[in-house]
C-alpha positions, 0 to 999 in steps of 0.5 A: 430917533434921535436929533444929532447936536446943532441939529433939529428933527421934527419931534424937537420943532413939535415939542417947540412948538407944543411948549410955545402954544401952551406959554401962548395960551397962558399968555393969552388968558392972563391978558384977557382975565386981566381986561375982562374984569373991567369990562361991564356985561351988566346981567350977563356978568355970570354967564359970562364968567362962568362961560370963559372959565369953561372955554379956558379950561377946555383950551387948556385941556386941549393944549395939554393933552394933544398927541403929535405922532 
């Protein structure tokens, strides 16, 4: 199906939304990289890096792959 002009159905509002969550996500990880880095977590320092790359990663994949039908 396709949206007639000035129109908008709800394959258009989801792919819209889909793009908007993915920029947001994007958004997001920049601002916390951003901030992370100057926050001490002492001897903790790795997992917590290595824990916010998995999360990241697994959010990306996540917003990347997801089917709306």
């Amino acid at each position: 199906m396709k949206s007639e002009q000035f129109e908008l159905i709800k394959q258009d509002l989801l792919k819209i939304a889909k793009g908007a969550l993915i920029a947001g996500v994007g958004a997001l990880c920049t601002f916390i990289l951003n901030n992370v880095g100057s926050i001490d977590f002492g001897q903790y320092t790795p997992f917590v890096a290595g824990a916010i790359s998995v999360l990241f990663n697994a959010i990306l994949k996540f917003v990347s792959t997801t089917q709306y039908k």
